[in-house]
C-alpha distance (Angstrom), angle and dihedral (degrees) to the residues before:
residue distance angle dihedral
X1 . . .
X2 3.49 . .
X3 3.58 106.3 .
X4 3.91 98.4 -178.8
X5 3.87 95.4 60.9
X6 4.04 96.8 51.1
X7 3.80 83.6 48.2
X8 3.84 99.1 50.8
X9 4.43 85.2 38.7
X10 4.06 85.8 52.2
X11 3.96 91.4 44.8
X12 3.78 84.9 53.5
X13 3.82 99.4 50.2
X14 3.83 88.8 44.8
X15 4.22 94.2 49.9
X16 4.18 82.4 46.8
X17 3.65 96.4 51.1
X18 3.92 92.6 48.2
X19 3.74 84.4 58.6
X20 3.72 96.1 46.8
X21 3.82 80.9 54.5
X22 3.74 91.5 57.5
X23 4.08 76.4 80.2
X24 3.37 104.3 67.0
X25 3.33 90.3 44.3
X26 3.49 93.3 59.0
X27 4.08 87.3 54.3
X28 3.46 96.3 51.9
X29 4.23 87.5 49.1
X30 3.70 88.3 52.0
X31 3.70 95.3 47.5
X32 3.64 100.8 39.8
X33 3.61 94.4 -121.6
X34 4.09 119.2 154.7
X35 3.84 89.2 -161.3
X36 3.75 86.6 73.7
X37 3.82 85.6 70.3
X38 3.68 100.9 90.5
X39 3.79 90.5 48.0
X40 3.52 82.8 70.4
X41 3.73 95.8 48.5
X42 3.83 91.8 52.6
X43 3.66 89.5 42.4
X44 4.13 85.6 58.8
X45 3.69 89.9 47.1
X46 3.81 101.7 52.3
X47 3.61 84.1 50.9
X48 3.79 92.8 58.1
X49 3.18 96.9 39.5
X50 3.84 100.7 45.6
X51 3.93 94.8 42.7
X52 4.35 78.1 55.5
X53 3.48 91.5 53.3
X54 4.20 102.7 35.7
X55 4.39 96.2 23.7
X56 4.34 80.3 99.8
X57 3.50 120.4 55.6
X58 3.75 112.8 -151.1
X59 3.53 122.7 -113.2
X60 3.81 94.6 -136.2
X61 3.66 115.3 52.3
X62 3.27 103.9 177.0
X63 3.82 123.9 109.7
X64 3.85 133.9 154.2
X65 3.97 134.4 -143.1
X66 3.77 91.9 -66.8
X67 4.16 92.1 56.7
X68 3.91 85.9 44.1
X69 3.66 93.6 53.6
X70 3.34 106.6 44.2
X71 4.21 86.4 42.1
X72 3.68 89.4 55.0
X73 4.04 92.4 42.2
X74 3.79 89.6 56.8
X75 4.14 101.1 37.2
X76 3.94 80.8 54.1
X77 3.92 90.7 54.1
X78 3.89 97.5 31.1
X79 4.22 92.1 56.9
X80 3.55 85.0 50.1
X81 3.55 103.2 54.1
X82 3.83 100.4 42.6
X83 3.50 83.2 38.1
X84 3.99 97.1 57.2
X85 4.29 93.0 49.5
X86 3.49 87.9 84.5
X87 3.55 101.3 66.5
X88 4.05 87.6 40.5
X89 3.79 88.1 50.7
X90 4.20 93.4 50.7
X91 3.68 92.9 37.5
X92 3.62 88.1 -125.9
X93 4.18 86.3 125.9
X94 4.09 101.3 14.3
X95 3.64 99.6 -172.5
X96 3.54 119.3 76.0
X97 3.91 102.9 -149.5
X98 3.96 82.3 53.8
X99 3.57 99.0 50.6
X100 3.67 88.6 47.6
X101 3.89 83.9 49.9
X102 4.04 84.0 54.1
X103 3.23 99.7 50.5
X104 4.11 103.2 38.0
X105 3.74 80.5 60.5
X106 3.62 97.5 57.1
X107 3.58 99.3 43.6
X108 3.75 95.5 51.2
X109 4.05 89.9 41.0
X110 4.05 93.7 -117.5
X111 3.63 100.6 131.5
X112 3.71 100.0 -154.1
X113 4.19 105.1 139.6
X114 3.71 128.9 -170.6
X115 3.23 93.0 -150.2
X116 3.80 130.3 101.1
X117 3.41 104.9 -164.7
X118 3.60 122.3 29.9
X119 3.97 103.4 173.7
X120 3.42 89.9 77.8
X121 3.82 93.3 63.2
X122 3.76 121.0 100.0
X123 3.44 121.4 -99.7
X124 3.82 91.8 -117.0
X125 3.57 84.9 58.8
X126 3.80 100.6 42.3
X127 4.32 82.4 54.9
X128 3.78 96.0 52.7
X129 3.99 98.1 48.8
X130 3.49 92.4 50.5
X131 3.78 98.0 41.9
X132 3.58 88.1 44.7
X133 3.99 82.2 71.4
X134 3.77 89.1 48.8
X135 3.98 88.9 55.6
X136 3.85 88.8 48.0
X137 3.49 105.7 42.4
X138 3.85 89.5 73.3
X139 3.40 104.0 18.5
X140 3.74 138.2 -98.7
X141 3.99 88.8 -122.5
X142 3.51 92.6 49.7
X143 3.57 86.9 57.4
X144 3.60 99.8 50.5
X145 4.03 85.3 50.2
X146 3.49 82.8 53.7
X147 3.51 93.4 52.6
X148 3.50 115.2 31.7
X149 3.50 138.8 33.1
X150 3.82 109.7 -112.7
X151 3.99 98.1 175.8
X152 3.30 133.7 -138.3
X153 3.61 132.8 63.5
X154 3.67 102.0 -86.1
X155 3.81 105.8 77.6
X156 4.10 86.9 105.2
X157 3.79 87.0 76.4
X158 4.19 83.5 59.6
X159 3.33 87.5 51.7
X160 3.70 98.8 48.0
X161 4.11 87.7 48.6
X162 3.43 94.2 52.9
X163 4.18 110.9 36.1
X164 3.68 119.5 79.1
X165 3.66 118.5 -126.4
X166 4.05 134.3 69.0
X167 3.99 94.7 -84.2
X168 3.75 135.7 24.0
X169 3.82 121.8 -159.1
X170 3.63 138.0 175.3
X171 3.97 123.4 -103.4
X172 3.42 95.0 -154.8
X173 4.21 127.4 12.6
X174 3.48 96.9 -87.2
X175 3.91 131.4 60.4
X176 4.02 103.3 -147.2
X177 4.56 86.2 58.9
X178 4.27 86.1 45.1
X179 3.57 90.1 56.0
X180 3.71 92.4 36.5
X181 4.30 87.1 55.5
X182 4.22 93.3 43.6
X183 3.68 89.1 49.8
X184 3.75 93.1 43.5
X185 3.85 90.8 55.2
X186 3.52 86.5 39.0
X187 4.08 94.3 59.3
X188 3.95 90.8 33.8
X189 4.04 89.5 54.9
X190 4.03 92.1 45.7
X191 3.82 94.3 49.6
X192 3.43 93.9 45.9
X193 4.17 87.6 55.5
X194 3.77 97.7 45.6
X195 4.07 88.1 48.2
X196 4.16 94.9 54.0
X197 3.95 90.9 41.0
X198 3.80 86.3 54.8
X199 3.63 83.0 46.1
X200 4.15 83.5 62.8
X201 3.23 87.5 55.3
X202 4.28 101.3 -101.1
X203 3.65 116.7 146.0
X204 3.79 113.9 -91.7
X205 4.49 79.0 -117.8
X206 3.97 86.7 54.2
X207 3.58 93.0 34.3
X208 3.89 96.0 57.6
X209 3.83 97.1 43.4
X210 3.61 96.6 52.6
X211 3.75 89.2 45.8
X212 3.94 93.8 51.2
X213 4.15 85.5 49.7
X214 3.58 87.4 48.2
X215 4.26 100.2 45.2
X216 3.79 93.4 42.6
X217 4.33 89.4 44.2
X218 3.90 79.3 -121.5
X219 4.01 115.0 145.2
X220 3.98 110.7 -151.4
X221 3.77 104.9 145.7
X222 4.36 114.1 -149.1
X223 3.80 80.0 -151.3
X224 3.90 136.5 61.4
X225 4.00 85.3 -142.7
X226 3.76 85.5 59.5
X227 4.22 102.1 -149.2
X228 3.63 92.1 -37.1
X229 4.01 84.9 101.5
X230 4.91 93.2 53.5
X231 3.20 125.5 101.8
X232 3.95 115.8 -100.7
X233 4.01 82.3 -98.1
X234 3.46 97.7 49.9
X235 4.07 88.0 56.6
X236 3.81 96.0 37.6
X237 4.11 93.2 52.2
X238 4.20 84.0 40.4
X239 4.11 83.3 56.2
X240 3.47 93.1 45.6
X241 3.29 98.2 49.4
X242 4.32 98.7 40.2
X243 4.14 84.6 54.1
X244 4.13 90.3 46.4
X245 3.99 86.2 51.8
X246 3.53 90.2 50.0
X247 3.68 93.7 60.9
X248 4.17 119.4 92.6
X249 3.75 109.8 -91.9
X250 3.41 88.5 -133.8
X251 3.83 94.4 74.4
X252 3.54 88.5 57.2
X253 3.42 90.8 63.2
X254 3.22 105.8 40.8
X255 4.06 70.6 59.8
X256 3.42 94.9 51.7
X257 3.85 93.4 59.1
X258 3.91 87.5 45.3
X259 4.13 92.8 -111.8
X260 3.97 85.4 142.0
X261 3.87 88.8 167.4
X262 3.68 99.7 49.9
X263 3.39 84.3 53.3
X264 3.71 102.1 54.6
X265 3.74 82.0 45.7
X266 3.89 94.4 85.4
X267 3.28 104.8 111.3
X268 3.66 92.3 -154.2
X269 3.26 104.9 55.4
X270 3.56 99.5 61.7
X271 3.94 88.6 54.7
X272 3.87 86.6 49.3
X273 3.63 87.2 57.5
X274 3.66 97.6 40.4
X275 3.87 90.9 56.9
X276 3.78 97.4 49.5
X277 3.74 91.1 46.0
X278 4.07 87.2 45.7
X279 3.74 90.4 46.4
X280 3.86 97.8 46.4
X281 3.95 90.5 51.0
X282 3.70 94.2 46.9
X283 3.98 96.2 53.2
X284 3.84 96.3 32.5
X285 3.91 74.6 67.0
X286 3.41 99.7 49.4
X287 3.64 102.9 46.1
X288 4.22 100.8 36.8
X289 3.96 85.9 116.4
X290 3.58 95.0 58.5
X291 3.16 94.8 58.9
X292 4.28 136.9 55.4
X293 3.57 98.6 -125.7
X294 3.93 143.3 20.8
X295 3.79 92.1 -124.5
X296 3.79 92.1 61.0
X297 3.78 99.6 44.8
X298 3.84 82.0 57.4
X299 3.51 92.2 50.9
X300 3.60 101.3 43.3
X301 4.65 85.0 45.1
X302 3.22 85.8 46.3
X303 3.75 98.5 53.7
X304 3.51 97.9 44.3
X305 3.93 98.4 48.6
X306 3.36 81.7 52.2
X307 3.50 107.3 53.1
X308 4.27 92.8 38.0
X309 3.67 94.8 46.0
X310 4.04 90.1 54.4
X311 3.69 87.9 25.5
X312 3.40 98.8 -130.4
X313 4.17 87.5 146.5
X314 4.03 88.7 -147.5
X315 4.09 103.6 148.5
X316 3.86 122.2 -154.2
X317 4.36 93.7 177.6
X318 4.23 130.8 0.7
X319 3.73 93.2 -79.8
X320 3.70 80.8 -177.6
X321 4.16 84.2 75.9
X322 4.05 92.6 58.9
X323 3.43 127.3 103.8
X324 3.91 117.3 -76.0
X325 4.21 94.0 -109.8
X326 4.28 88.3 53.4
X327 4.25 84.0 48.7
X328 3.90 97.0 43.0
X329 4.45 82.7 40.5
X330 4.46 82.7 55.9
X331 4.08 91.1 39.4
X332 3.50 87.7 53.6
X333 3.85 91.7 48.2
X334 3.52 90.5 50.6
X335 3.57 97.7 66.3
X336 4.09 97.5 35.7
X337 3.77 82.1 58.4
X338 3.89 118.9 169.1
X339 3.47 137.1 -48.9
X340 3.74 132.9 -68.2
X341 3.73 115.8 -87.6
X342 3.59 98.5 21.7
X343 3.86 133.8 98.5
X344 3.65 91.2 -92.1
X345 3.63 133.7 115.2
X346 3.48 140.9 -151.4
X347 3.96 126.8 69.3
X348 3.75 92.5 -46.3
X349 4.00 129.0 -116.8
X350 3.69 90.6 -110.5
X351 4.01 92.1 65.9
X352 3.27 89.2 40.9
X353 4.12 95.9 62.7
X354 4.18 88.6 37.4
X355 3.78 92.3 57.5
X356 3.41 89.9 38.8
X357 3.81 89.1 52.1
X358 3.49 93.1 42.8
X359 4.18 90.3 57.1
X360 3.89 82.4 52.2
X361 4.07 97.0 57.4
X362 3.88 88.1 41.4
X363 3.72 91.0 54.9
X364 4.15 91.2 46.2
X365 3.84 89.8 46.1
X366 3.88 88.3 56.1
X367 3.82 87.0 48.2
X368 4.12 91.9 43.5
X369 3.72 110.6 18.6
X370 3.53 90.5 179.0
X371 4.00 97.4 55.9
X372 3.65 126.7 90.2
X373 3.82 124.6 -148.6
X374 3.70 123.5 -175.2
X375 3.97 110.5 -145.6
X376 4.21 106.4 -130.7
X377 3.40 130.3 -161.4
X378 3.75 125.4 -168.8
X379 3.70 83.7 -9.6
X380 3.35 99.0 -56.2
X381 3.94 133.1 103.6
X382 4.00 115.2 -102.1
X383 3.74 112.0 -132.3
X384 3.61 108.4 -130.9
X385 4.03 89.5 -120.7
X386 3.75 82.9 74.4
X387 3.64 98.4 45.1
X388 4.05 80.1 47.3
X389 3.89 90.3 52.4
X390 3.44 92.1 52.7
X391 4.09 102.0 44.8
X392 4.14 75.9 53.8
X393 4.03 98.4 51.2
X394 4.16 89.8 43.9
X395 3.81 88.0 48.8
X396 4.10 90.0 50.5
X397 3.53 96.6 34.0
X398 4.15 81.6 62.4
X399 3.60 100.8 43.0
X400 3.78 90.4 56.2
X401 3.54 95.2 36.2
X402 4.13 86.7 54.9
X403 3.65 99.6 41.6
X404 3.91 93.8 42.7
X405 4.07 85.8 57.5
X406 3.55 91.0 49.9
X407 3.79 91.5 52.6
X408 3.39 94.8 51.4
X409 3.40 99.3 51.4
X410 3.37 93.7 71.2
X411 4.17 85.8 87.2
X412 3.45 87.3 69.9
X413 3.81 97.9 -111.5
X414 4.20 132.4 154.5
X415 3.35 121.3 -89.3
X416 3.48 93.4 -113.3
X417 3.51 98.2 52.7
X418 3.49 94.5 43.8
X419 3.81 99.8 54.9
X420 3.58 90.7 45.3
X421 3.52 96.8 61.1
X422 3.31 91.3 55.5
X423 3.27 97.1 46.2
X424 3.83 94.7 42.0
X425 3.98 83.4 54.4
X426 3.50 104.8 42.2
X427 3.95 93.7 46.8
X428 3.81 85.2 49.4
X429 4.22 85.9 -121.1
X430 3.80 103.2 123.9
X431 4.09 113.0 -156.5
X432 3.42 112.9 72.2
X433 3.85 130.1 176.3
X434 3.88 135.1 -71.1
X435 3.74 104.3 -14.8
X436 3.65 86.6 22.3
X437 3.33 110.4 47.3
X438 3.82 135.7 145.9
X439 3.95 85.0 -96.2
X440 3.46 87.5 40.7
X441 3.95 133.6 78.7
X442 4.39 137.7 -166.3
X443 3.43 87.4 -109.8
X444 4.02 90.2 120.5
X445 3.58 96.9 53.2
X446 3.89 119.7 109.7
X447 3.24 119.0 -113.3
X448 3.65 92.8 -110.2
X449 4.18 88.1 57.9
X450 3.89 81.5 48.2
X451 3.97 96.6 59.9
X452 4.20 87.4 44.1
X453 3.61 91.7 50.6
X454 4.37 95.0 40.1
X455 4.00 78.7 59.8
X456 3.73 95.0 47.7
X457 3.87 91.4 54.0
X458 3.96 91.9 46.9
X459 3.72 82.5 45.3
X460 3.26 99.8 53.3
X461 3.89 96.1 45.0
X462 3.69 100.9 50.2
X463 3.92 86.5 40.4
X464 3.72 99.9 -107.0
X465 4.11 103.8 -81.2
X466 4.39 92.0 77.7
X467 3.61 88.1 65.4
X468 4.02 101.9 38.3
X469 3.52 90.6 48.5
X470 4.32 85.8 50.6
X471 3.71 94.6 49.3
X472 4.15 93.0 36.6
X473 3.98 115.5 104.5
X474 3.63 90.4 -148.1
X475 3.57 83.9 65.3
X476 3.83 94.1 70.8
X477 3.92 104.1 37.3
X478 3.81 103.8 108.9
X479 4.05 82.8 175.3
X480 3.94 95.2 99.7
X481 4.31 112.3 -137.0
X482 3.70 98.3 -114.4
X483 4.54 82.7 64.4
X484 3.86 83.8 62.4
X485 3.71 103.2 58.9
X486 3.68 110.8 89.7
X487 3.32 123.3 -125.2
X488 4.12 121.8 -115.5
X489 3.39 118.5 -130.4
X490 3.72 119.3 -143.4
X491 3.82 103.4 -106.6
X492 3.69 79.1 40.5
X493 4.35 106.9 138.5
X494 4.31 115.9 -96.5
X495 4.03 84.3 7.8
């Protein structure tokens, strides 16, 4: 393990997110608010503390998939904790373990708040939750890519760590100029929202913090009313925009150098598009008499298949009040999630149609056990090391999934609202059902509940392996296995 690099890669994240404090700080100057004042403070300390940790470059810069794990597992909880004191130090959020809560969610884009009123908050405050999504969405190691040159040839396994999806290539040969294209789409996309929301006549404050929820598939609402209080073109260009961030980057740029047919050549993007068009069709049937017009069921389906199937979490009406097929329709959505290489959560459309596929040869091979089919994807054979990959993730992804509902349960819960909050959590969505809901929040949840669901989200995010490697002994033991055998000795019994 080499030690030196994950403590020069943590010094880095910590200097960064004392700079993306500056922000908030800025906020608070603007609006005259004296709660901004320990944003400041923490902003000082992460500067101290990550010039300690990053001031000495290590001599060996090398490191391999375990390094960039476990460096990715403890950046994730790192920003969160020094970015949580300042809503203990303002008294905005008191409690510690629920400020930790708040601010887990926003860096891995869940969504799922504690808090039951969120007017009240300061502005400062309001900026930094909702930008915290716009940090995670991408990834604050993809920025530093992006931005400095790390050396060596390793920074793929960063990468890999920190994007969502069951692969992770390179655009172009070298890592620093991929992360300098994503985030370049990334910033183009965001701008692009804030200007048309302004256009609908938001403030450019309002405007930006739904439009960094909406880029990084986040969820914090400015409002306790959650969208229910926009215009119709406030929620449609909202849609728009959560489904376009849902979308793999890499279509956009294969867009961006005008290959228009590559692009329409992902495979999984038409299915992601067939399955929100399928889904918003099916409940904007189902819930037409809930509503006074045709035009605004649509809107309100559309908006929430939108925001659950890229698990944004934004809500435009208490879903939680439709009829059970329009819930189990959003459940469903919740676990397909978005597709690979966006800012999306959940298990990803991609492994969705390989396991699917897979299911398909298994049944011909039963049929023709002499045949052999190669699975494709986007036109190309799958390797079974992917399909193994992905038979691995699905079997994790239910373990934790399982044993985090049984945890939870210990509160005494329902069902239903227990194994949506996992869900919700894990998937990176935010509202859940019942207890849960979109008018709801995890407020009621012990502290204990609290720390299963914190690892959930960070689960979730850095699809599940990050944090099992972090909280794995093997992990640790520089002893190699072959040291523990023992050796036989010649008069040794059976030798």
């Amino acid at each position: 393990m080499n030690y030196a690099v994950i403590r020069y890669i943590l010094g880095l994240v910590i200097l960064f997110e004392g700079a993306f404090l500056s922000l908030p700080c800025m906020v608070a100057l603007i609006y005259r608010e004296a709660r901004g004042i320990p944003f400041f403070a923490v902003m000082l300390l992460c500067f101290f503390v990550g010039f300690l940790l990053s001031h000495k470059k290590p001599q060996n810069m090398q490191y391999y998939a375990k390094e960039g794990f476990v460096a990715v597992a403890l950046s994730w909880i790192l920003l969160s904790f020094f970015g949580c004191l300042p809503f203990v130090f303002n008294g905005d959020i008191p409690s510690f373990t629920d400020a930790m809560f708040e601010m887990i969610s926003g860096f891995t884009t869940t969504g799922a708040s504690i808090l039951s009123d969120v007017e009240v908050l300061a502005k400062c405050s309001l900026f930094w939750r909702s930008f915290s999504h716009w940090i995670g969405g991408m990834g604050v190691l993809v920025f530093i890519l992006a931005i400095l040159p790390m050396g060596g040839g390793q920074n793929l396994h960063l990468m890999k760590a920190e994007s969502p999806g069951p692969s992770v290539g390179k655009l172009v040969p070298k890592v620093r100029q991929t992360a300098k294209i994503l985030y370049g789409i990334y910033c183009f996309m965001t701008l692009i929202e804030i200007i048309l929301l302004m256009f609908g006549g938001l403030p450019l404050f309002d405007s930006m913090l739904l439009s960094f929820g909406s880029a990084g598939t986040g969820g914090f609402s400015i409002l306790n009313s959650g969208f229910a209080d926009y215009s119709p073109y406030i929620q449609y260009t909202v849609t728009v925009f959560m489904i376009l961030f849902g979308i793999n980057f890499n279509v956009y740029y294969f867009i961006l150098i005008r290959k228009f047919k590559d692009a329409w050549k992902f495979e999984e993007l038409k299915y992601y598009l067939f399955v929100i068009a399928a889904a918003v069709l099916c409940i904007t049937y189902n819930i037409r008499d809930l509503f006074p017009t045709l035009e605004s069921a649509f809107r309100h389906a559309s908006f929430q298949v939108g925001s659950i199937i890229t698990t944004t979490g934004y809500s435009s009406v208490d879903f939680n009040v439709w009829p059970e097929f329009s819930k189990v329709i959003l459940v469903m959505l919740m676990f397909i999630g978005a597709c690979a290489g966006s800012t999306g959560g959940g298990i990803k459309v991609s492994r969705v149609i390989l396991m699917l596929k897979t299911v398909k040869k298994e049944m011909y091979f039963y049929i023709h056990p002499r045949s052999i089919r190669k699975i494709k994807f986007n036109q190309h054979v799958v390797e079974h090391e992917v399909i193994r990959s992905i038979n691995i993730f699905l079997i994790t992804y239910m373990m934790i999934l399982a044993f985090s509902t049984l945890l939870i349960a210990l509160d005494g819960f329902d069902l239903i609202t227990d194994f949506t909050a996992v869900a919700a959590t894990l998937n990176n969505i935010g509202p859940g059902l019942e207890l849960v809901g979109p008018t709801s929040n995890f407020g009621m949840f012990s502290d204990f509940s609290k720390v299963v669901l914190m690892f959930d989200m960070l689960a979730g995010r850095l699809e599940l392996f990050p944090m099992l490697v972090l909280i794995s002994p093997i992990t640790w033991r520089d002893t190699k296995v072959f040291k523990k055998i023992p050796k036989y000795r010649k008069n040794s019994p059976g030798v």
